[in-house]
C-alpha positions as a Markdown table, in Angstrom:
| # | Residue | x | y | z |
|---|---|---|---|---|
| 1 | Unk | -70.9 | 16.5 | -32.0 |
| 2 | Unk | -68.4 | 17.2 | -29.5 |
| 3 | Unk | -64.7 | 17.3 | -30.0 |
| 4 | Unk | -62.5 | 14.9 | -27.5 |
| 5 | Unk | -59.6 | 16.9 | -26.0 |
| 6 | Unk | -56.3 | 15.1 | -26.1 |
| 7 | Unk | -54.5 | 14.8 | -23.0 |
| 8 | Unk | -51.4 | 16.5 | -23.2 |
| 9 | Unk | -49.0 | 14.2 | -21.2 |
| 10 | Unk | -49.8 | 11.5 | -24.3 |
| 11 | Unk | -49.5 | 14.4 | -26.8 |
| 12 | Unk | -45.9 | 14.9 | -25.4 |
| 13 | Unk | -45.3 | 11.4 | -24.8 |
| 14 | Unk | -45.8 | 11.4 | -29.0 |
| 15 | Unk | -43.7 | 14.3 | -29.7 |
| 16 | Unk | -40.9 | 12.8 | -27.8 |
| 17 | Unk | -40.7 | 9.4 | -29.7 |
| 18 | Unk | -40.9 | 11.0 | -32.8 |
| 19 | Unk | -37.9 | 13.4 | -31.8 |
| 20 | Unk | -36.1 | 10.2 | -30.9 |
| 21 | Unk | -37.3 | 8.3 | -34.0 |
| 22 | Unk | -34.6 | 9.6 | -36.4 |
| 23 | Unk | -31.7 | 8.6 | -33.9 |
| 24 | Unk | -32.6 | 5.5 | -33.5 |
| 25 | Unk | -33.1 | 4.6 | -36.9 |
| 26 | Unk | -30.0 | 5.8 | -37.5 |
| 27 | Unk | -28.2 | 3.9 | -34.7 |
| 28 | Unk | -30.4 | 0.5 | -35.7 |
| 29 | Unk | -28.8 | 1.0 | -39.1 |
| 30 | Unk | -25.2 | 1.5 | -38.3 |
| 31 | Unk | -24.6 | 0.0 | -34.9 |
| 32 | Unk | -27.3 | -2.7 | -34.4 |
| 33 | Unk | -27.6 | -4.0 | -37.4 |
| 34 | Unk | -23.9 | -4.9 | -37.5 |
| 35 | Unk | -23.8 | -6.4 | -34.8 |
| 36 | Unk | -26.5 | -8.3 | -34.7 |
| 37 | Unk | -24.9 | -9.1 | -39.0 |
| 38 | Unk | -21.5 | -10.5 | -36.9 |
| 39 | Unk | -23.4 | -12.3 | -34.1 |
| 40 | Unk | -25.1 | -14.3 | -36.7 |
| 41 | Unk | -22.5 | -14.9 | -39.0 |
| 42 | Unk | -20.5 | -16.1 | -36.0 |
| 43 | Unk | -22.5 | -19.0 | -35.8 |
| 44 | Unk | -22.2 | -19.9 | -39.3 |
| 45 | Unk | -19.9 | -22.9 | -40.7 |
| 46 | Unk | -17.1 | -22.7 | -43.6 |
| 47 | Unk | -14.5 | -24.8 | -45.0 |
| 48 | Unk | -11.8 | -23.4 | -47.3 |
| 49 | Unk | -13.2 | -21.6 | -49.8 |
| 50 | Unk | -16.8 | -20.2 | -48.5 |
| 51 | Unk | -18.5 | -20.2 | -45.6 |
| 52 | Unk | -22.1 | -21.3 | -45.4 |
| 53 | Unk | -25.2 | -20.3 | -43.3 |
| 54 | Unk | -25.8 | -22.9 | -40.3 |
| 55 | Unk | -25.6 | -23.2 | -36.3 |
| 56 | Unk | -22.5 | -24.6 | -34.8 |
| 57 | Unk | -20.8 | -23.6 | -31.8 |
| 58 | Unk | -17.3 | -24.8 | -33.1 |
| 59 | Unk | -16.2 | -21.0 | -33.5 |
| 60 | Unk | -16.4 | -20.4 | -30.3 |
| 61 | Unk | -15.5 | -24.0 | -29.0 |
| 62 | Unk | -12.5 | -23.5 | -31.1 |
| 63 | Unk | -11.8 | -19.5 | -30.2 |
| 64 | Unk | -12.3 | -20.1 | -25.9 |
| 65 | Unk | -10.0 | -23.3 | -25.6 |
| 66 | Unk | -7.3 | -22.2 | -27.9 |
| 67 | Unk | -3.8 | -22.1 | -25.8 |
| 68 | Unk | -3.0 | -19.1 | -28.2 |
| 69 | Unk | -6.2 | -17.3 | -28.2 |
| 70 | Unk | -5.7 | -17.2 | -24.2 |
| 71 | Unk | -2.2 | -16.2 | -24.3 |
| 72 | Unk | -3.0 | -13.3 | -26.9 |
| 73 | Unk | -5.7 | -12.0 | -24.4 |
| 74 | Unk | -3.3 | -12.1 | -21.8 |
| 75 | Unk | -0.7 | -9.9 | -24.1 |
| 76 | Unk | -3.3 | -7.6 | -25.2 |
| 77 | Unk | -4.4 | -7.1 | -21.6 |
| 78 | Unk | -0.9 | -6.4 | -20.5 |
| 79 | Unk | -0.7 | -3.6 | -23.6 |
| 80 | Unk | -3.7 | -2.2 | -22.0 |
| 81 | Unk | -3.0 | -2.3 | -18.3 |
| 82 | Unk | 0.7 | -0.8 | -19.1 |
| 83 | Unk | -0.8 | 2.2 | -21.2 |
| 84 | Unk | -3.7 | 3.2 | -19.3 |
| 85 | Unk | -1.1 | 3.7 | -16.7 |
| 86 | Unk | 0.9 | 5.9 | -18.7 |
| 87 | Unk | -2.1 | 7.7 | -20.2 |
| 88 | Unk | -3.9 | 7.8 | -17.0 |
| 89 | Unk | -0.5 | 9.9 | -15.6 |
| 90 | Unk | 0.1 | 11.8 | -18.1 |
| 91 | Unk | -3.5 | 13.0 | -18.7 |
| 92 | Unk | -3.9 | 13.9 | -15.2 |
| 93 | Unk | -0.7 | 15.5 | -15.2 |
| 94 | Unk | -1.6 | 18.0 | -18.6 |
| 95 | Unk | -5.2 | 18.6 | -17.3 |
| 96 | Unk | -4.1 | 19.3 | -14.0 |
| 97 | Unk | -1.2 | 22.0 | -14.8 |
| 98 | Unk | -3.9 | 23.4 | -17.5 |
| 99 | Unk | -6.7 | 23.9 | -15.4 |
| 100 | Unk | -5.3 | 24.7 | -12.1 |
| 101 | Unk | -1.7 | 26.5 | -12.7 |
| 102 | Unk | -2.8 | 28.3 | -16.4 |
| 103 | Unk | -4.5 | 31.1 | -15.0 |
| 104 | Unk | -5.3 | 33.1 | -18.4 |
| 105 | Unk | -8.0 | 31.2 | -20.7 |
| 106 | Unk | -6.4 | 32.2 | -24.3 |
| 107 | Unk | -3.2 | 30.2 | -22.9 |
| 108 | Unk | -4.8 | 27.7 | -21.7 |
| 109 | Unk | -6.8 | 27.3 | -25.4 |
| 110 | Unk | -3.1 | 27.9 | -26.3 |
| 111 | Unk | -1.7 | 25.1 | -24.6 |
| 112 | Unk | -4.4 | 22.4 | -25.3 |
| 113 | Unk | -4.1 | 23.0 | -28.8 |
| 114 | Unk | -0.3 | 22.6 | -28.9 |
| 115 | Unk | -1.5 | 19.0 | -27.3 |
| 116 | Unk | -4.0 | 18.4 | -29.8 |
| 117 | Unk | -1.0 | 18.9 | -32.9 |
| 118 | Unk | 0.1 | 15.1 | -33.1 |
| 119 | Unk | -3.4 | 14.6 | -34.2 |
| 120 | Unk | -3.2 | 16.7 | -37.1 |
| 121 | Unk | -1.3 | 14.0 | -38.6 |
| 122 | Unk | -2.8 | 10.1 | -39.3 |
| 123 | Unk | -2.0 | 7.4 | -36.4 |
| 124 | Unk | -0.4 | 5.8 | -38.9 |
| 125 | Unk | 2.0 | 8.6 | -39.7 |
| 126 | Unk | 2.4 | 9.2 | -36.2 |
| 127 | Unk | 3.1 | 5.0 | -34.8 |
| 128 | Unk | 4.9 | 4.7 | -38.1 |
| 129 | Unk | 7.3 | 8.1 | -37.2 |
| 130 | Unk | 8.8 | 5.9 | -33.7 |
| 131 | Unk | 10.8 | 3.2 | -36.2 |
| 132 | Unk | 13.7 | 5.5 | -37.4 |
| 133 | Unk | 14.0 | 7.2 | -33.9 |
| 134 | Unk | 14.0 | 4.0 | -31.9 |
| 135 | Unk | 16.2 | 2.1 | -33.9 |
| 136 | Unk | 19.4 | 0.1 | -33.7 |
| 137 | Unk | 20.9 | 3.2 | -36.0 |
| 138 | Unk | 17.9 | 5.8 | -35.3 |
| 139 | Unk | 18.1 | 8.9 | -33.2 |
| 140 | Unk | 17.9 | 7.3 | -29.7 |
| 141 | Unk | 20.5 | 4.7 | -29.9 |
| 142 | Unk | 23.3 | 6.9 | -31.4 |
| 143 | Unk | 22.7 | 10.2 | -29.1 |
| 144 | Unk | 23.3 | 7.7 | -26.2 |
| 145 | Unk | 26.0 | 6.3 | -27.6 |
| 146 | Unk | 27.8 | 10.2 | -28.4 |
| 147 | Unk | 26.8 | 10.3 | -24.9 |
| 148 | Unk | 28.8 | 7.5 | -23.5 |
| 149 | Unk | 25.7 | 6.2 | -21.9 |
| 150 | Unk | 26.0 | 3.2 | -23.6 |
| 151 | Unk | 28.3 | 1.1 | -25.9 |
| 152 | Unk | 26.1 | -0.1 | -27.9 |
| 153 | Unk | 22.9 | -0.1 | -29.3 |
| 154 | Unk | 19.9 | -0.7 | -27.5 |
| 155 | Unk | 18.1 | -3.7 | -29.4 |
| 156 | Unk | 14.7 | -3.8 | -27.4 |
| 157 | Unk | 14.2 | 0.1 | -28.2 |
| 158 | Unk | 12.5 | -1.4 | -31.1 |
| 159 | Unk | 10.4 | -4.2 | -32.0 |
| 160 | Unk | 9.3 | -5.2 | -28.5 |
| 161 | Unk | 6.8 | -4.6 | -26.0 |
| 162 | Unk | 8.1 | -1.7 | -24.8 |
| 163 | Unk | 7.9 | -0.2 | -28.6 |
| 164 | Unk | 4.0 | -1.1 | -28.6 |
| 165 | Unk | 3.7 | 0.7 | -25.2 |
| 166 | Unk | 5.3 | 3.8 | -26.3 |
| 167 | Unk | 3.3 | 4.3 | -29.5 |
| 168 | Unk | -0.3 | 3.5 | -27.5 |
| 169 | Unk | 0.8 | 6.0 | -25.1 |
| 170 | Unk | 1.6 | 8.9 | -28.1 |
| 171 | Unk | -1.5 | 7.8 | -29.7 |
| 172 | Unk | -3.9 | 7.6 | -27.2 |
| 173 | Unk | -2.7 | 9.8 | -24.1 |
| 174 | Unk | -4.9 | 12.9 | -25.5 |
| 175 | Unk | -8.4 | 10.7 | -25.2 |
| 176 | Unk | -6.8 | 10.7 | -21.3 |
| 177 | Unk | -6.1 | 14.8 | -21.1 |
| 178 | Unk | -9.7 | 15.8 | -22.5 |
| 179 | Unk | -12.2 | 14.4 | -20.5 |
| 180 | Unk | -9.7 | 15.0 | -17.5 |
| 181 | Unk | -9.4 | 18.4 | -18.2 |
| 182 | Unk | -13.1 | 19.2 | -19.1 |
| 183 | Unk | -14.3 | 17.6 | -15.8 |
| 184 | Unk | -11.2 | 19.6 | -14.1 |
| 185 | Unk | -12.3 | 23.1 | -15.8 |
| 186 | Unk | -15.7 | 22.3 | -13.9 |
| 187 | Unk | -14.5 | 21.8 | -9.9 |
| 188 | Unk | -15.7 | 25.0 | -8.3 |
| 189 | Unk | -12.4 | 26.9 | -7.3 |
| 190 | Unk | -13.8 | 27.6 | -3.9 |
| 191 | Unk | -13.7 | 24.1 | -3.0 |
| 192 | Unk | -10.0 | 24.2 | -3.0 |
| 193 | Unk | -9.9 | 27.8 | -1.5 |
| 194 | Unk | -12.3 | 26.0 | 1.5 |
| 195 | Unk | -10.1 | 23.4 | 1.8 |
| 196 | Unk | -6.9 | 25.3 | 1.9 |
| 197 | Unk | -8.4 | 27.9 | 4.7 |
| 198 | Unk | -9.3 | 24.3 | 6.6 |
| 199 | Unk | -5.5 | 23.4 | 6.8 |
| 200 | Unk | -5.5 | 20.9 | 3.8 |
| 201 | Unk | -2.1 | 20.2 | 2.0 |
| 202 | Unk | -1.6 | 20.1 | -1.5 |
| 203 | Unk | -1.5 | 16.6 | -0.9 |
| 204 | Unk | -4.7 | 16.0 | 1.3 |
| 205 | Unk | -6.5 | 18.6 | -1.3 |
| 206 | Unk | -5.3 | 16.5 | -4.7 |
| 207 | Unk | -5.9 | 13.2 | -3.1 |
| 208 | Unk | -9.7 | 14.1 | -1.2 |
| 209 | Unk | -11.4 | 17.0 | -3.6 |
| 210 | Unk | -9.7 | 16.9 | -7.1 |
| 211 | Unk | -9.6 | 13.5 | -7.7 |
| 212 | Unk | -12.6 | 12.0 | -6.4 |
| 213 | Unk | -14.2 | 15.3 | -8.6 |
| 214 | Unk | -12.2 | 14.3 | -11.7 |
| 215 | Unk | -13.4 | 10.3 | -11.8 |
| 216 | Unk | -15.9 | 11.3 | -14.4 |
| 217 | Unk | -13.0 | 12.3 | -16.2 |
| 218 | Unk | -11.1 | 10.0 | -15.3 |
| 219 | Unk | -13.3 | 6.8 | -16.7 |
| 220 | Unk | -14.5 | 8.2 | -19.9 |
| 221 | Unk | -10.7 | 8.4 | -21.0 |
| 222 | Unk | -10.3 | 4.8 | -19.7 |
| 223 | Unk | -12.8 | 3.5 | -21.5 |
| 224 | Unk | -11.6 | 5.6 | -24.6 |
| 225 | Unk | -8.4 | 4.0 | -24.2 |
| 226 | Unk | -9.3 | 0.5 | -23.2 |
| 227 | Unk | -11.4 | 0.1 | -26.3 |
| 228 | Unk | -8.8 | 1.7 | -28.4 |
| 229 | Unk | -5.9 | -0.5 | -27.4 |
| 230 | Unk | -8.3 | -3.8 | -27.3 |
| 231 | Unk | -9.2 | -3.7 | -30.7 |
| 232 | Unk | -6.0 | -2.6 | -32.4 |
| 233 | Unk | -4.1 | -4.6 | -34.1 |
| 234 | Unk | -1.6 | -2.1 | -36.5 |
| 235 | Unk | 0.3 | -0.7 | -33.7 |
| 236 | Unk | 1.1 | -3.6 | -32.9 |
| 237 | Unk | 2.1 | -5.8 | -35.6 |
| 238 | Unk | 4.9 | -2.8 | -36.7 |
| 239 | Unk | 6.1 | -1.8 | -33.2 |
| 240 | Unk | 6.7 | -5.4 | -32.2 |
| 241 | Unk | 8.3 | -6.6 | -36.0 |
| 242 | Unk | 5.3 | -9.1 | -35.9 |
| 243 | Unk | 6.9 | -11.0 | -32.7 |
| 244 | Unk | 4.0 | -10.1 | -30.4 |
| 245 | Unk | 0.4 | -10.4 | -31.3 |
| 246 | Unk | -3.4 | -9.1 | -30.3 |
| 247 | Unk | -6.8 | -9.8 | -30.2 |
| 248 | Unk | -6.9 | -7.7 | -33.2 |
| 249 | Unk | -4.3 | -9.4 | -35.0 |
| 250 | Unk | -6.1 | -12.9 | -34.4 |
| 251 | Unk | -9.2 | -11.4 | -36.1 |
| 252 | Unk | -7.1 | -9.7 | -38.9 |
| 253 | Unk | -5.4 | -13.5 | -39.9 |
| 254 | Unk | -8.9 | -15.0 | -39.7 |
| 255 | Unk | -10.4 | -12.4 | -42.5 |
| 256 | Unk | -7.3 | -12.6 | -44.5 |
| 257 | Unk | -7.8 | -16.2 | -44.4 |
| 258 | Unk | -11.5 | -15.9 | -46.0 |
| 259 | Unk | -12.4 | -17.6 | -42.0 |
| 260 | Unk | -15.1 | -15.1 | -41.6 |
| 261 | Unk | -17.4 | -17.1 | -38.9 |
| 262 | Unk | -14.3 | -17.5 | -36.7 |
| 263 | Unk | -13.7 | -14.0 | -37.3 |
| 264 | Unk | -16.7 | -13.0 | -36.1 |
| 265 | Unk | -17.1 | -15.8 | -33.2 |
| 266 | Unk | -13.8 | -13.8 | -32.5 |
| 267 | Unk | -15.3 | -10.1 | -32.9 |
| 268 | Unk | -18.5 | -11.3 | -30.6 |
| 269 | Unk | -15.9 | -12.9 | -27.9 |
| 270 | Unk | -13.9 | -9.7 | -28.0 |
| 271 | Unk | -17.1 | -7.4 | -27.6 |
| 272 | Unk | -18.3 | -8.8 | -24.8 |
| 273 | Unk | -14.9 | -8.6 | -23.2 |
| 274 | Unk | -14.8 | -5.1 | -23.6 |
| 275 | Unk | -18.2 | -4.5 | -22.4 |
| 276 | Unk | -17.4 | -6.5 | -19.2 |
| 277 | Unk | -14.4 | -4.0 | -18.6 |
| 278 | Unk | -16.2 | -1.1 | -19.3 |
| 279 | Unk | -19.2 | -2.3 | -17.2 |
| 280 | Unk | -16.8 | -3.0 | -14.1 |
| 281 | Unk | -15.2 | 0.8 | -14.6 |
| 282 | Unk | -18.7 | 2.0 | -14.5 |
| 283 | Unk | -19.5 | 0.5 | -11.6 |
| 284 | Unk | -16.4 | 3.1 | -9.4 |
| 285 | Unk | -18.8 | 6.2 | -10.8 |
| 286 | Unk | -21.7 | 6.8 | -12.0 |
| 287 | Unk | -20.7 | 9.3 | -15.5 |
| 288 | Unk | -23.9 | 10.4 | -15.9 |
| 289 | Unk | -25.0 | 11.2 | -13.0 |
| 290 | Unk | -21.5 | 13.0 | -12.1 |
| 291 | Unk | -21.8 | 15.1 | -15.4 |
């Protein structure tokens, strides 16, 4: 009786989905699962004291025509666009002084972790830290006025928009300066050296061999920051005194208010919004083929 050999392609084809089997379980369990938990739950019905399983579209009938739901999106979009500008300049300014004008490797280790310090602390600590400095009687608003710079206080230091700015931008401008600075640390010096021999200004060199080097970079710290500032809702209920409002914020009332199929219509709506930014970023560079 003869033994059948087995082809090794299929042998390894085997190997690699049971190498792969524990991941995925894992990632079924705690990212699918939920997901799919909220998608169907978002489709459910409820009245004021329980919701019940069923298929309506009101959720989301509700959710997509609201006046305030719109206007939210449009605020939160706004808190977004403002602080991945902020991030997005000072993360390529750190990276670029680190991995271009630090020349010895323990300072530069140095350096990042005197970045990475804040986040020793909770963001909560941290967001929380910006009300007694900003004030009508905090820090900023009486060093102006011993200054003579103004007469008196600022009042939109505090509780506005540009509060809820500032504390994304401390919270999230290091997601910006990592991936910048690893994908800088990578960019073959000669490249520059080439490119400086060839006549290139600082300019002409930052503008046609850094950056275009650096997208990779670049979008993994906007999508870290995009998704952060999307889906928060903290920062900015106590940086705006509960005058402005998010996406977040809307899906934080609905939970409170035992409306959990509206809260997850919500969650789905604000998923797929997400995704759909993240998915036109990807489309500038293609991360994993860069990396």
């Amino acid at each position: 009786m003869t033994k059948t050999k087995t082809d090794p392609s299929k042998r390894a084809e085997r190997i690699s989905w049971l190498l792969v089997t524990p991941l995925t379980c894992v990632l079924g369990f705690f990212l699918l699962l939920p997901i799919l938990t909220i998608v169907t739950v978002s489709f459910w019905n409820y009245n004021e004291w329980s919701f019940f399983p069923d298929f309506v579209l009101d959720n989301y009938a509700f959710h997509l025509t609201s006046a305030v739901t719109w206007a939210t999106y449009l605020k939160t979009l706004k808190f977004m666009v403002l602080t991945w500008i902020f991030c997005a300049g000072i993360g390529f300014t750190v990276a670029y002084f680190l991995a271009f004008h630090v020349q010895s490797l323990p300072a530069q280790v140095a350096l990042f972790l005197v970045c990475t310090i804040p986040f020793w602390t909770s963001n909560i600590i941290r967001m929380i830290s910006w009300i007694p400095f900003l004030g009508r009687n905090g820090i900023a608003n009486s060093s102006l006025i011993h200054l003579g710079i103004i007469d008196e206080p600022l009042e939109w230091l505090l509780y506005s928009d540009f509060a809820v700015v500032l504390a994304f931008v401390h919270l999230y401008a290091l997601f910006m300066v990592v991936p910048i600075f690893n994908t800088m640390m990578r960019i073959d010096k000669s490249l520059i050296e080439a490119a400086r021999d060839a006549g290139a200004s600082g300019f002409q060199i930052l503008t046609n061999v850094i950056i275009p080097l650096a997208k990779p970079g670049i979008m993994i710290g906007s999508i870290f920051v995009v998704t952060l500032v999307m889906g928060d809702f903290i920062t900015v209920r106590h940086m705006s005194g509960g005058q402005s409002a998010s996406v977040g914020r809307i899906i934080s009332n609905e939970i409170s208010l035992l409306q959990y199929p509206a809260a997850a219509a919500s969650s789905v709506v604000l998923l797929c919004t997400v995704l759909l930014m993240i998915g036109v970023m990807m489309r500038f560079v293609d991360i994993r083929k860069e990396l």
